[in-house]
C-alpha positions in Angstrom: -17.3 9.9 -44.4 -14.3 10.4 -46.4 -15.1 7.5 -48.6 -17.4 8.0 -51.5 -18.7 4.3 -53.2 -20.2 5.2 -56.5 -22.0 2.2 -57.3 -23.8 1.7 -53.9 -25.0 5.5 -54.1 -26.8 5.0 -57.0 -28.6 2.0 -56.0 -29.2 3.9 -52.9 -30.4 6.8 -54.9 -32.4 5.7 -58.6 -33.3 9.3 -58.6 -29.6 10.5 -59.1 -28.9 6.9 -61.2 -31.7 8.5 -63.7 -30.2 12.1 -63.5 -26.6 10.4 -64.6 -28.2 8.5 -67.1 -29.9 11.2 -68.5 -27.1 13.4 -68.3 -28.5 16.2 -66.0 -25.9 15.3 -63.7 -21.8 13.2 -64.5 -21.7 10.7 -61.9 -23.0 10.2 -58.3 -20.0 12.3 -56.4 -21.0 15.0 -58.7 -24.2 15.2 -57.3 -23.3 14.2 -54.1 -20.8 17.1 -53.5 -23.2 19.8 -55.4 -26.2 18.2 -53.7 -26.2 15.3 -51.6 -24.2 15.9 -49.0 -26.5 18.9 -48.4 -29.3 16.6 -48.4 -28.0 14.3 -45.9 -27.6 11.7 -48.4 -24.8 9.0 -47.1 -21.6 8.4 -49.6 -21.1 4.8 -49.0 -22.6 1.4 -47.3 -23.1 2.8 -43.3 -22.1 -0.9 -42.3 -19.0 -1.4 -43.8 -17.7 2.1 -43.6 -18.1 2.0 -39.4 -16.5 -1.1 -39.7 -13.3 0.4 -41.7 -13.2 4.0 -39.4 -13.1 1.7 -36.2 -10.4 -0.8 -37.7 -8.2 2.5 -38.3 -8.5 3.8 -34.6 -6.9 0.7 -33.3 -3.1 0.9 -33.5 -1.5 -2.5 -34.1 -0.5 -5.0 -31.8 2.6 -4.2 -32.1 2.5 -1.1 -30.3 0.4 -1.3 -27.4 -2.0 -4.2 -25.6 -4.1 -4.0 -22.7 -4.4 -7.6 -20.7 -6.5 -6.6 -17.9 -9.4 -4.4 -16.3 -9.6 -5.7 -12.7 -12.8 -3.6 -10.6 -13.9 -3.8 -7.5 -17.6 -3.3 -6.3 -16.6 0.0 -4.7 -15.1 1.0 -7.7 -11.7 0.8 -7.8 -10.2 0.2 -11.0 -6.4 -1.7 -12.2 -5.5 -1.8 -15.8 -2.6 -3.7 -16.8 -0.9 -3.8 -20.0 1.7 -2.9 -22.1 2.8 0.0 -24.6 5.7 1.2 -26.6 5.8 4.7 -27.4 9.6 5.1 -28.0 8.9 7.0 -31.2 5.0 8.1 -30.7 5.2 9.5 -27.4 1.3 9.2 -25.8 -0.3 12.4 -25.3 -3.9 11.3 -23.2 -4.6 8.1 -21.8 -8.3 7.4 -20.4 -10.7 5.1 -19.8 -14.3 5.6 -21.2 -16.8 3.3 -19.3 -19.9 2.2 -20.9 -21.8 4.1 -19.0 -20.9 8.1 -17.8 -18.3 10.4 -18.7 -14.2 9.0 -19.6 -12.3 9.3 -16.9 -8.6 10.6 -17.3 -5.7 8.1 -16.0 -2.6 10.1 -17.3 -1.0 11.3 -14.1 -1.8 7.9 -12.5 0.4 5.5 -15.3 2.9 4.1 -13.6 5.9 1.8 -15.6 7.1 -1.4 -15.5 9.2 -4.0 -17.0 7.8 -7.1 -18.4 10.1 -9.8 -20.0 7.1 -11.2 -21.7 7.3 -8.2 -23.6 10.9 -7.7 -24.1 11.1 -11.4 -25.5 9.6 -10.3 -28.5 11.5 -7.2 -29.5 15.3 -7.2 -30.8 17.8 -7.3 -28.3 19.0 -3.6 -28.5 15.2 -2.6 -26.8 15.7 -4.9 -23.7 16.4 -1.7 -21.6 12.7 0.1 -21.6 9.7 0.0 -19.7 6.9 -1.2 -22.0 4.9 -2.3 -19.3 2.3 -0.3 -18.0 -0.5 0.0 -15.2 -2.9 2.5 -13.5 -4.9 2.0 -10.4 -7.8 4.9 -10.7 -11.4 5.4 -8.9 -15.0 6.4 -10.2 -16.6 3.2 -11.5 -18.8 2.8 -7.9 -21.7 4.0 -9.7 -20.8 2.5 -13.2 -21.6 -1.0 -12.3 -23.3 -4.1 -13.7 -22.4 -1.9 -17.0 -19.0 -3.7 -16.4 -16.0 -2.5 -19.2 -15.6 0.0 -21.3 -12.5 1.6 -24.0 -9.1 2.8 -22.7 -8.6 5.5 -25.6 -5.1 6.9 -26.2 -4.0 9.8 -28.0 -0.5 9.9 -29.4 1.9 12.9 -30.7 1.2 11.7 -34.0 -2.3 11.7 -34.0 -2.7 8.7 -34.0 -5.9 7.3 -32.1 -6.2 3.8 -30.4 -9.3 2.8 -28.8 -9.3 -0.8 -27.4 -12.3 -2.3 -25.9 -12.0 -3.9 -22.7 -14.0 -6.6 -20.5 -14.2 -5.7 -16.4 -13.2 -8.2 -14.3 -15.0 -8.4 -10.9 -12.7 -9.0 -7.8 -12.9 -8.6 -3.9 -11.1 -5.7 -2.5 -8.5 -8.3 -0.7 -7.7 -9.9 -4.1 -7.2 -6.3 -5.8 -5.3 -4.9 -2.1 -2.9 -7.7 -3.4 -2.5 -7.3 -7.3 -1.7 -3.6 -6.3 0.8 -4.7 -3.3 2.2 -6.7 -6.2 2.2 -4.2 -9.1 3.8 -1.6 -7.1 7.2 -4.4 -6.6 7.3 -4.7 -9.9 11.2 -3.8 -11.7 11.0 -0.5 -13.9 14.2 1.0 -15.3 12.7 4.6 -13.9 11.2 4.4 -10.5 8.6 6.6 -10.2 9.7 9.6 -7.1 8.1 9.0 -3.8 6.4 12.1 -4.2 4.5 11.1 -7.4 3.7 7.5 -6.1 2.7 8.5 -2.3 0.1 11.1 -4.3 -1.3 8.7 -6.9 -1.3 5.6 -5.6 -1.1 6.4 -2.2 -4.6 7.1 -1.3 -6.6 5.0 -3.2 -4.0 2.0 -1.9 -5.0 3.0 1.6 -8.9 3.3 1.1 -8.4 0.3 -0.5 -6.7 -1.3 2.7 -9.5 0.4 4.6 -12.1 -1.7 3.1 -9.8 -4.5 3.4 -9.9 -4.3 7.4 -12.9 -2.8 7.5 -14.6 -6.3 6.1 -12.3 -8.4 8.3 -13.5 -10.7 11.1 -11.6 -10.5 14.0 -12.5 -14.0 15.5 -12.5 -14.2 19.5 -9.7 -14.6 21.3 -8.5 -18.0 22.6 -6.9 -18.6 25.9 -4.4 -21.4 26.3 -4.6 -21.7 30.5 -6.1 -19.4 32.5 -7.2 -15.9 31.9 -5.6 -13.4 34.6 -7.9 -11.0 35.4 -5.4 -8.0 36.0 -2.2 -8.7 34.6 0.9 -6.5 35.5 1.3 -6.0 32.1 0.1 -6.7 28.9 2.7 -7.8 26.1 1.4 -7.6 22.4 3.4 -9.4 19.9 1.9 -9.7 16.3 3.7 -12.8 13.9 4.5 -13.1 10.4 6.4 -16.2 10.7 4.5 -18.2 13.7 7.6 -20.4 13.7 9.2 -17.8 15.5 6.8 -17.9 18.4 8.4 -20.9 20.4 11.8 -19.3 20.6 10.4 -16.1 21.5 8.8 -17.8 24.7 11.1 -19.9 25.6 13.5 -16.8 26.1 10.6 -15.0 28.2 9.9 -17.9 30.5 12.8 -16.9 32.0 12.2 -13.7 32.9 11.4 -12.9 36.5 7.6 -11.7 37.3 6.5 -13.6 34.2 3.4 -15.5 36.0 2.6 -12.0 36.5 2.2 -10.9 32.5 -0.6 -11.8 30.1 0.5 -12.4 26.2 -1.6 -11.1 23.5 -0.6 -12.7 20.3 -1.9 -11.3 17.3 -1.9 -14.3 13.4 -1.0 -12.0 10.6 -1.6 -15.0 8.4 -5.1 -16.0 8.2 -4.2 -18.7 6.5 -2.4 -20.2 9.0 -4.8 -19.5 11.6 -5.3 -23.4 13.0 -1.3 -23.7 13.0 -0.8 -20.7 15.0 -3.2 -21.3 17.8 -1.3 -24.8 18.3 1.4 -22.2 18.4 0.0 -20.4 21.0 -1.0 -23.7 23.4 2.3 -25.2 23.1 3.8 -22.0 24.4 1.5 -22.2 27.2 2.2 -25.8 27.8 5.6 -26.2 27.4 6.7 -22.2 29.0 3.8 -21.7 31.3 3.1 -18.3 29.7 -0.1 -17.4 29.7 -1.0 -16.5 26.0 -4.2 -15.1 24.6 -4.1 -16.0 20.5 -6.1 -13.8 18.2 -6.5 -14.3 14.7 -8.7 -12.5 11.8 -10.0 -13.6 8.6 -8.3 -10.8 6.2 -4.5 -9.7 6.6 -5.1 -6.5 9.2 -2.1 -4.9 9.0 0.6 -4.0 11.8 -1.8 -0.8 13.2 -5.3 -2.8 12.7 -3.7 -6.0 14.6 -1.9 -4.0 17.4 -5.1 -2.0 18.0 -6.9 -5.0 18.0 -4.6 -6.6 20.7 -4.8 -3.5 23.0 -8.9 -3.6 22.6 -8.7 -7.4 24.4 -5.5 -6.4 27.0 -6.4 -7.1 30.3 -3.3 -5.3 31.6 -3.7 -0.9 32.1 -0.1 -1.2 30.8 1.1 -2.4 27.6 4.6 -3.4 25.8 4.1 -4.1 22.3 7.1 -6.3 21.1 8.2 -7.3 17.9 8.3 -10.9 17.2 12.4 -11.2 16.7 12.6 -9.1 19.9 13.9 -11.2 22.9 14.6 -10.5 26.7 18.1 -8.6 27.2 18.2 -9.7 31.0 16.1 -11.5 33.6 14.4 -8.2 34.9 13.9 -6.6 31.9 10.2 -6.5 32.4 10.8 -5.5 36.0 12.2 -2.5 35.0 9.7 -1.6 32.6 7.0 -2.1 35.4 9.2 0.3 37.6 9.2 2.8 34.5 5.9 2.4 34.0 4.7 3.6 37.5 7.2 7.2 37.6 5.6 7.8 33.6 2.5 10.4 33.0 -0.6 8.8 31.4 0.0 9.8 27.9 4.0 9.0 27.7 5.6 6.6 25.5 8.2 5.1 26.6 10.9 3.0 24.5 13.3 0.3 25.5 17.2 0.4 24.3 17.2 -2.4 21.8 20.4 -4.4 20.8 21.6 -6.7 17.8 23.5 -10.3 18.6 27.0 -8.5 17.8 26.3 -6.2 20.9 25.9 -2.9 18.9 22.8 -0.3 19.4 19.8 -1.1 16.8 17.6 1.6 18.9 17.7 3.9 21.5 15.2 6.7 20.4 14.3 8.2 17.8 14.9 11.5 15.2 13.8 13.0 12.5 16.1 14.2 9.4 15.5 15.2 5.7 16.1 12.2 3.4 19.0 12.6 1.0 16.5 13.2 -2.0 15.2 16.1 -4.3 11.9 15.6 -2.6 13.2 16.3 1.0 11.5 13.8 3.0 11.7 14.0 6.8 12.3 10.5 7.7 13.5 8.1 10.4 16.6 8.4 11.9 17.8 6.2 14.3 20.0 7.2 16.7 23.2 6.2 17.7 21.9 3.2 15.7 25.8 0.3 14.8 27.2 2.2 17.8 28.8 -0.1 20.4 26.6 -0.7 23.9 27.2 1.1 26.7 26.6 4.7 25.5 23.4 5.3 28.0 22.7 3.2 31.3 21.2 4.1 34.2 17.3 4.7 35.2 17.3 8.1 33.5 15.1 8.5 30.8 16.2 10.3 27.4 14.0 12.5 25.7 13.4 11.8 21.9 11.5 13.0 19.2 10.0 9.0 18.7 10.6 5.4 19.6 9.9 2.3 17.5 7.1 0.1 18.2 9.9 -3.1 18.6 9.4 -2.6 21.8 7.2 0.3 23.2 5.9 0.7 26.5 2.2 2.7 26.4 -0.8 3.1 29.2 -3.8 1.3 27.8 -6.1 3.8 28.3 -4.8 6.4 27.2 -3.2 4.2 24.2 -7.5 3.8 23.7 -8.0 7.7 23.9 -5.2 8.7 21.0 -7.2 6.0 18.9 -3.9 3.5 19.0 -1.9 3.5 15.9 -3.1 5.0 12.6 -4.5 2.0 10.4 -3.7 3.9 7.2 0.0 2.6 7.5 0.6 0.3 5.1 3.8 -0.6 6.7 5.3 -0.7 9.7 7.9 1.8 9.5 5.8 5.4 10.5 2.7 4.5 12.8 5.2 4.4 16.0 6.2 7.8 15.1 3.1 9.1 14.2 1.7 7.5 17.2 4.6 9.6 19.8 4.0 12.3 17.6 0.0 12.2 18.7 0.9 11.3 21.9 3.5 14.2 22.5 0.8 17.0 20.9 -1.8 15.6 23.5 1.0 16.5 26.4 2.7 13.0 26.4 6.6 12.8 27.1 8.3 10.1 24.5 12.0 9.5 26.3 13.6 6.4 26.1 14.8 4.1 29.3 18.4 2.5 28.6 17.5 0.6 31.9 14.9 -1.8 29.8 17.0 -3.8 27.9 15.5 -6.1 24.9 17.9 -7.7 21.9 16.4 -8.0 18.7 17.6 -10.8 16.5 17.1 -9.6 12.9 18.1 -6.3 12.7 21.6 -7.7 11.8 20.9 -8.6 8.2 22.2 -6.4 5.8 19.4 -8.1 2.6 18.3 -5.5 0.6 14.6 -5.0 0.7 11.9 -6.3 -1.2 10.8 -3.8 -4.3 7.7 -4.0 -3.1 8.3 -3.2 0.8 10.3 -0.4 -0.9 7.3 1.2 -2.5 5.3 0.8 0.4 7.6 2.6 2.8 8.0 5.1 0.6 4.2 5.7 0.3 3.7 5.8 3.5 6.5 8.6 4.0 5.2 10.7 2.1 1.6 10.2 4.2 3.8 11.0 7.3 5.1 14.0 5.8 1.4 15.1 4.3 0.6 14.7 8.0 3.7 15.8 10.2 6.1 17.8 7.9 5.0 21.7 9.7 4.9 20.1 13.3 8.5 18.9 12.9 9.6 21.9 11.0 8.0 24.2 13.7 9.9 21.8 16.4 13.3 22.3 14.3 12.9 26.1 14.3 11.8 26.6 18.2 15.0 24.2 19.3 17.2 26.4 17.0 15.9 29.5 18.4 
């Protein structure tokens, strides 16, 4: 202890009080450097002087604050909070539980802005990211022992060492605050790289235990069940509302008595609504619709594969819900195409928007315009005007999009369906005709099976949190498929 209290050491210590006063010794920090410290004598009150060392390791309110320790009984952990290290840059961040070893969090601090922050600093600040957040792992086996200390180690030297409560929180509830932390505005994005390998994996064994908990609850059937459907058509909904319009347009096709509907909530919340959904479509269009609904948000791959487990059909078209009819015998033709296709083929439709222009016809794969070099989607031919492909031919590509997707069931079974660690929607189709083409599958595309789909037209920027999601998930596709496409770019250009 740096601090020496000469009146409490010699009532500590009469002996050394009577060698002062007899002059053997000149005060108490004479003996206690010649002597006491030796002697493992203490140089002030214990109490007091813990009290002051602790009050100095924790840097002022001013500078950093930590709002939040969310766990989950698996042992997931988010922090949230702020700091400002304009002029002390930090040098370690980590978390020391109460119980086991500290657990390092600086490559997994991510940075965002916070006006709640900004409010209280002079206007000439408003442009930096004080806010900060880190989802880590390793408190599964720290638990009841719930909370700990973030410790942070500035250029300085400076210490701070801030004590923090856990807060207990299903894996749903914490899926979300991520989902949500990751949209969060920051002046300096993170790279796709750096966020696909920090909070890429633990978002998706996070998601995992999500779906994993989820009740799928049994199907209900508004009429009557066929027992072997021509085809299967899987259609999962975000917006139920949609579901109406989207029938009424298929009613008309021809062969539809034929053609079983497996409609998958993605709301669990509006579970009751949607299955009133479902019956009026059956009333009012005659289809015959199979509703399914689940107690946790699945997912695109989880409800898809869900769908295909209940199909009664041995072929399925899994549609998007904005994806409409392009002619009467759309789905004859994709019945005709599905009897000249090989078991493990994917086949995709040409999809249009309302202005007449291609929004798919197959699939490619390029390098993203980024230091990084992503392969990512390309969609061919995509704003071109109709009428570049027709006829019953099928055109090879390297993947189609799931919009509308024509599969075997089985064999849809066998490749395991789509992989459920998407988070998005925007890689399982291609990961999916990539499976299916290394297990000997052909992916082509028919311009003879025509769909429209009514939303690709808007131009709206996306949501900063869709953003970081599809971004996660591309650099998961490339983890995955980056050698098998490269290899495939070589042997072509051989």
């Amino acid at each position: 202890m740096s601090y020496f209290d000469e009146q409490w050491y010699l009532l500590r210590y009469p002996d050394v009080a009577a060698a002062v006063k007899s002059g053997e010794v000149e005060s108490g920090l004479a003996h206690f450097q010649k002597k006491g410290r030796a002697e493992g004598r203490l140089s002030c009150n214990p109490g007091p002087a813990r009290e002051v060392a602790e009050a100095n390791k924790v840097v002022s309110a001013r500078v950093c604050h930590f709002d939040r320790l969310y766990v989950t009984s698996a042992g997931t952990g988010l922090i949230v909070g702020w700091i400002d290290n304009r002029g002390d840059s930090i040098q370690s961040l980590a978390f020391a539980p109460y119980v086991g070893d500290p657990i390092p969090l600086g490559q997994q601090v991510l940075r965002c802005y916070r006006n709640d922050v900004i409010e209280k600093k002079p206007k000439d600040e408003r442009n930096y990211d004080y806010g900060l957040w880190v989802l880590f792992e390793g408190l599964a086996n720290r638990l009841p022992h719930l909370g700990g200390h973030i410790r942070a180690e500035f250029a300085s030297g400076l210490d701070s060492e801030i004590a923090v409560a856990a807060h207990v929180v299903p894996p749903e509830e914490m899926r979300g605050r991520v989902l949500d932390a990751v949209g969060w505005p920051t002046r300096l994005p993170s790279s796709p790289i750096h966020l696909g390998k920090t909070i890429g994996p633990i978002l998706r064994r996070l998601n995992a235990e999500v779906i994993a908990s989820a009740k799928v609850a049994a199907p209900v059937v508004h009429g009557k069940r066929l027992r072997a459907p021509r085809l299967s058509i899987v259609i999962v909904y975000q917006r139920i509302e949609s579901m109406l319009r989207q029938a009424a347009l298929l009613a008309e096709v021809s062969s539809i008595s034929d053609v079983e509907f497996i409609c998958v909530c993605h709301q669990p919340e509006m579970a009751s609504a949607f299955h009133a959904m479902a019956d009026s479509a059956h009333v009012l269009y005659g289809l015959n619709v199979v509703s399914v609904s689940a107690s946790n948000h699945l997912g695109f791959a989880k409800a898809n594969n869900a769908a295909a487990q209940i199909a009664g059909g041995k072929t399925l078209l899994f549609l998007n819900e904005g994806v409409i009819p392009g002619d009467r015998d759309c789905l004859e033709r994709a019945l005709h195409v599905a009897l000249q296709v090989g078991e493990k083929d994917v086949v995709g439709a040409q999809l249009l928007t309302e202005d007449n222009s291609i929004q798919h016809i197959g699939r490619s794969f390029k390098l993203a315009g980024c230091a990084d070099a992503l392969w990512c989607n390309d969609e061919v031919q995509k704003g071109m005007p109709v009428g570049q492909l027709s006829g019953d031919a099928l055109l090879n590509v390297d993947a189609v999009t799931a919009g509308a997707m024509l599969v075997q069931r089985g064999s849809f079974l066998d490749l395991g369906g789509f992989d459920e660690r998407y988070l998005s929607d925007e890689y399982r189709d291609s990961d999916y005709c990539l499976r299916a083409r290394g297990a000997g599958g052909r992916i082509a595309v028919s311009p003879s099976m025509l769909f429209y789909c009514l939303e690709s037209g808007a131009a709206f920027p996306r949501p900063p949190r869709e953003w970081a999601v599809s971004l996660m998930d591309q650099v998961f596709f490339n983890e995955t498929w980056r050698s098998t496409i490269e290899n495939s770019r070589a042997s072509t250009s051989n």
